[in-house]
C-alpha positions in Angstrom: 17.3 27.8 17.6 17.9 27.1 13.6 20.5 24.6 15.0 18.6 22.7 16.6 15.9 22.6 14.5 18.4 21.2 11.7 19.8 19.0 14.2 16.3 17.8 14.8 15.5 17.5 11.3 18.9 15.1 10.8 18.3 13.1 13.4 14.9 12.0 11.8 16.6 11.5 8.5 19.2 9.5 9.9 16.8 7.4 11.6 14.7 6.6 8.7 17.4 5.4 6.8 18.5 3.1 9.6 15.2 1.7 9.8 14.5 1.4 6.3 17.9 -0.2 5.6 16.8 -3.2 7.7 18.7 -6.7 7.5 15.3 -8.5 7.1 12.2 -7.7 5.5 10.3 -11.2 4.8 8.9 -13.6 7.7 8.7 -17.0 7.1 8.2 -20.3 9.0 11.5 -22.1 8.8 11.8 -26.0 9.9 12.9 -29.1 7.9 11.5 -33.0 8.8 13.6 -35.8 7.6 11.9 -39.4 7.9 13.8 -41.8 10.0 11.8 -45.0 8.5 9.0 -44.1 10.9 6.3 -42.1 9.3 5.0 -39.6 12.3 3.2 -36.4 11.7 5.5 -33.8 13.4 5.9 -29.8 14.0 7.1 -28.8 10.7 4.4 -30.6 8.8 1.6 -30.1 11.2 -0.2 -26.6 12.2 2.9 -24.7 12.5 0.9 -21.4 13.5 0.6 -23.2 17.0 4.5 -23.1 17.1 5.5 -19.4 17.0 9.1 -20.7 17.6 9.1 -21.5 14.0 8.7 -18.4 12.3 11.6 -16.2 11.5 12.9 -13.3 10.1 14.5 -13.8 6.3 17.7 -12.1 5.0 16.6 -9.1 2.8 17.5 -11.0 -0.6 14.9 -13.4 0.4 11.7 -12.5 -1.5 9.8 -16.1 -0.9 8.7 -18.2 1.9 8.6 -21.5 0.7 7.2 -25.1 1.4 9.3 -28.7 -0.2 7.5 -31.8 0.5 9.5 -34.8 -1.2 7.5 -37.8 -0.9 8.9 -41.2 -2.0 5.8 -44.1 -3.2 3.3 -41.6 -1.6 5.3 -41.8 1.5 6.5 -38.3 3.0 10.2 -38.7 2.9 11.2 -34.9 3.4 9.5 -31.9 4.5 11.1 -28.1 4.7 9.5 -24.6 5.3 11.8 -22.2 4.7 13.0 -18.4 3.4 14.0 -18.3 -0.4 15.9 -16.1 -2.7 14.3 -17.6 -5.8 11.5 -20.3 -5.6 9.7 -22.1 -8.4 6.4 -23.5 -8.3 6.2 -27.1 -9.8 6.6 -30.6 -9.0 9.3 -32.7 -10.0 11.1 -36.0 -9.6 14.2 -35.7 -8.3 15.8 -38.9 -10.6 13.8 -42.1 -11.2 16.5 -44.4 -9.4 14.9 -42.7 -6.2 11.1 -42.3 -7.2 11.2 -39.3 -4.8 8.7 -36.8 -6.2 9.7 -32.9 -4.9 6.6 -30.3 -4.4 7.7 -26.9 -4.2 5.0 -23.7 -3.1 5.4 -20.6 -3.3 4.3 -17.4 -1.8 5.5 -13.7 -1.0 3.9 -12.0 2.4 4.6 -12.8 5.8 4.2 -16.4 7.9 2.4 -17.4 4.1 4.2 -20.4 4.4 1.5 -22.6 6.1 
């Protein structure tokens, strides 16, 4: 009987270090717009909470869900959510050749990303 009680008892530490030892902890929405010379509203920059498709899990190093919105003369250019290791609030321009202004947000708790 005191064997399988301590096999019990191993099994259930096993299995919380399994679980706990997960590839991914974070959830973020993930998808990237690229203008084509034709401005048009699409998934990624819309109401992506409509589009469960677009949320996915993060690699464990990833502490951030992120949003980068480069806009070029007002103009949305570029448009990514995404999973980050490191992320920095701020806006900046990219090079002044380009006038492309970059937006970065950033937020740590699941699907924050909106």
């Amino acid at each position: 009987m005191d064997t399988l009680l301590l096999f019990g008892v191993l099994c259930g530490i096993l299995m919380s270090v399994s679980a706990s030892g997960s590839e991914y902890n974070l959830t973020c929405y993930d998808c990237l717009y690229l203008s084509k010379r034709v401005y048009y509203m699409d998934d990624c920059q819309g109401d992506v909470t409509m589009h469960d498709d677009l949320l996915q899990p993060c690699k464990k190093r990833d502490t951030f869900c992120k949003i980068e919105k480069t806009t070029n003369h007002g103009i949305t250019v570029r448009f990514e959510r995404s999973c980050a290791e490191t992320c920095k609030e701020e806006c900046r321009w990219k090079d002044m050749v380009s006038m492309n202004l970059i937006c970065t947000k950033c937020c740590q708790h699941n699907a924050c990303n909106v």
